[in-house]
N, C-alpha and C positions, 0 to 999 in steps of 0.2 A: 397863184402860189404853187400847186401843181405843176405847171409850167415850169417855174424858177430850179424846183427840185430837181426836174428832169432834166434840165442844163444843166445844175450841179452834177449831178449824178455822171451824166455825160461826159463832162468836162476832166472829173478824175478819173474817169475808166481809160480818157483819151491822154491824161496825162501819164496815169501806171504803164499805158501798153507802152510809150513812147521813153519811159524812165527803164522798167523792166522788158520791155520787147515780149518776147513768146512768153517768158517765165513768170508774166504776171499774173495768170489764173493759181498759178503754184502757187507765189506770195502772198496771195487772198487767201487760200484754201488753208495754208501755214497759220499764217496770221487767225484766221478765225478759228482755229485747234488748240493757238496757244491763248486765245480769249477765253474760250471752252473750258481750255484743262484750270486755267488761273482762275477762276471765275466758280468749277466745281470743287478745285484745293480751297476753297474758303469756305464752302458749306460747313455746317457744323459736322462731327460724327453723328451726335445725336438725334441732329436731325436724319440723316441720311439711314440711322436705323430705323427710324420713325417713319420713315418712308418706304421701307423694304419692307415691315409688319405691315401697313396698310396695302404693299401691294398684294403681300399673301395673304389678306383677309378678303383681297377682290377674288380670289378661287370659290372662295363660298361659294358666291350664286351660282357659278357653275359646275361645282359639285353637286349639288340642289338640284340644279336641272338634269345631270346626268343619273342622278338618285330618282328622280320622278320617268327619266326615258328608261331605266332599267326597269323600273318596276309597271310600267305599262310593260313592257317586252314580255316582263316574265306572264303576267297576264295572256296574254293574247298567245305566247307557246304554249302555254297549260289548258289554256280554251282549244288552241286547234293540234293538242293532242286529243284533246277530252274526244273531238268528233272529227278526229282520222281514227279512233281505235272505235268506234260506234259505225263510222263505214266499213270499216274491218270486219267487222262481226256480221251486220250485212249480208257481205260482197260473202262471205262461210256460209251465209243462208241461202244465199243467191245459188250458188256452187254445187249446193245439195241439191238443192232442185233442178239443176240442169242437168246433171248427171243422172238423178233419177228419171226425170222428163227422157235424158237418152235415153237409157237402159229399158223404159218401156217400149221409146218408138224402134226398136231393132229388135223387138218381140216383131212373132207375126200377127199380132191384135188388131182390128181394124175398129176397135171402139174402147175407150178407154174413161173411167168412170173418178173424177175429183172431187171431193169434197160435195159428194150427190149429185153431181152434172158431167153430163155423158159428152166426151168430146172422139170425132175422127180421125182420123192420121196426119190429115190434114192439118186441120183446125190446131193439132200438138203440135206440130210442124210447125207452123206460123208463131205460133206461142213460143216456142221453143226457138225460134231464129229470132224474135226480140229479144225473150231473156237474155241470150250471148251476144248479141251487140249491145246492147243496152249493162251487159254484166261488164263488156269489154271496154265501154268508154268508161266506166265507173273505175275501172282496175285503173285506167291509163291515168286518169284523174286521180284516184289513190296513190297513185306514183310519184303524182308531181307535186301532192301537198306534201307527201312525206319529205321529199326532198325540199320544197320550201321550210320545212318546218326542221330540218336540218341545219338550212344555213340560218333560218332564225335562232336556234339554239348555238351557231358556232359563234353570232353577232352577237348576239345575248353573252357569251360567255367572252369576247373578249373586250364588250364594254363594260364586265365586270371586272377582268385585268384592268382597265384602261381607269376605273372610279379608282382602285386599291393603288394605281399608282398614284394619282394623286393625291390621294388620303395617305399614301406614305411618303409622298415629298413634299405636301402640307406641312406633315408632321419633321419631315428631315430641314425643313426651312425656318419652324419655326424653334428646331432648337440648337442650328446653326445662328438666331435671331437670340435667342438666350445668352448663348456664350459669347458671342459680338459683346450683348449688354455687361455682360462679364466685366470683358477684357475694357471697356470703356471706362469704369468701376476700379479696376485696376489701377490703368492710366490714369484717369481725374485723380484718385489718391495716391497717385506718387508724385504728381506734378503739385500739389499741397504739399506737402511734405518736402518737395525741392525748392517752393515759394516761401518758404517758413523763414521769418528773418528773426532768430531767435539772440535777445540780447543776452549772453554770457556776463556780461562784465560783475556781475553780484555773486555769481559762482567763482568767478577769477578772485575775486576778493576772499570770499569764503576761502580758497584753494591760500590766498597769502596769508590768512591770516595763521588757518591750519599750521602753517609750515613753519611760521615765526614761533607760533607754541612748542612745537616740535624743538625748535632751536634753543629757548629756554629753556624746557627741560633737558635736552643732551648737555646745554650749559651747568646745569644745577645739581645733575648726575656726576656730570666729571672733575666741578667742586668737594666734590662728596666723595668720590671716589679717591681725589687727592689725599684728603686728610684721612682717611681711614686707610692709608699707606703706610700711616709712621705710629698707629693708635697699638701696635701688637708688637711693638720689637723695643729692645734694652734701653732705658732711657740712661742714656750716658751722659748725656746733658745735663742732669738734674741731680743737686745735689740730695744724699739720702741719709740719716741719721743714722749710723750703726746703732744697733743694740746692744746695751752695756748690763750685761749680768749682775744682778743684784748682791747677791751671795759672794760672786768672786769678789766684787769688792769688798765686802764686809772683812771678808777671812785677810785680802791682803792690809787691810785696815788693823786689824787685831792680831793678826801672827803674824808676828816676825820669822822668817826661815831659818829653819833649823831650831826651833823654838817650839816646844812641848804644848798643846794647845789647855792642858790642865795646869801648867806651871803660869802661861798666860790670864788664865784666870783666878790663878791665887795670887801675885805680884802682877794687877795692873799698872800701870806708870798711870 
């Protein structure tokens, strides 16, 4: 089976070099970039956010571990200050003493009395050439711890730069990872909102029926408005009964003109 594969295999390598000549490794290389790229355009967003949070919660453990190597460090410079400054002090006592050990042997005293025991010129001599070698490899040695303890302090302080940077690009990832979530949030709700197949047609309705009302009454309005056009002016049209005085007639009834209205009433006809 294995076999068969490897003559497959064989078979199109030999058939691309002899289709594309040189440029067949190009073609592969292409080819497998635009599988890649077509292949990661199809991931989800959300998954791919989900994947960028899990990789910045891989920082942890090695912020953890750089929070445990700092704090060993700070240890161990505080210890070997605690007993470079106790050498220190010492190497001040040492210094006393040798300077007074000189200061007696350049006396001319040929016996010289410590702490109840009587010593020769000699014997301080001898005393006094260990203390300063012995003072001198201890100084050269004070030298090189200080300076170790130097650059343990300069390491010390820029793996504390080095933790704060990534406790701040933790923190700058993870709310670049917020706003992604955001703007995805966004997106989903505007692409609802463009998916929405909303039916109208019970509004279009509402909207005609609206309208035909409307058209009714501007109908029933300007019926009404017709006839209260002619309801205030002279009716010419219509015949109207004068009013006929009561009295005038009586009087033309009863007097005659020219005719005394007391002679009328004493010779009625």
């Amino acid at each position: 089976m294995v076999r068969k594969l490897a003559i497959s295999a064989a078979t199109v390598a030999a058939v691309g070099a002899l289709v594309f000549g040189r440029d067949a490794v190009s073609y592969v290389r292409t080819g497998c970039a635009s599988v890649r790229s077509a292949v990661r355009s199809e991931v989800p967003v959300e998954f791919e956010i989900q994947r960028a949070r899990q990789e910045t919660q891989q920082l942890v453990p090695e912020i953890k571990r750089s929070l445990h190597v700092i704090a060993r460090e700070q240890v161990e410079v505080a210890q070997l200050a605690a007993a470079l400054e106790r050498k220190s002090q010492a190497l001040e006592s040492q210094e006393e003493a040798i300077l007074s050990l000189s200061g007696d042997l350049k006396s001319d005293k040929v016996q010289f009395v410590y702490a109840g025991n009587k010593y020769n010129r000699k014997e301080l001599e001898k005393d006094l050439t260990q203390r300063f070698n012995r003072f001198k490899v201890a100084e050269d040695t004070l030298k090189k711890e200080r300076e170790l303890l130097a650059a343990k302090e300069k390491a010390l302080a820029t793996h504390r730069e080095t933790l704060e940077g990534m406790l701040s690009q933790k923190k700058d990832l993870e709310v670049a990872l917020e706003r992604l979530q955001a703007r995805l949030r966004t997106v989903e709700a505007r692409k609802t909102v463009a998916s929405l197949d909303i039916d109208d047609s019970k509004l279009a309705q509402v909207k005609t029926l609206i309208s035909e009302i409307d058209q009714r009454l501007d109908v029933e309005d300007a019926v009404l408005d017709a006839e209260g056009n002619f309801s205030d002016l002279i009716p010419v049209e219509k015949h109207v009964e004068e009013s006929v005085d009561i009295t005038s007639r009586i009087d033309e009834h009863f007097f005659k003109p020219g005719v005394p209205e007391a002679q009328v009433a004493a010779n009625p006809e």
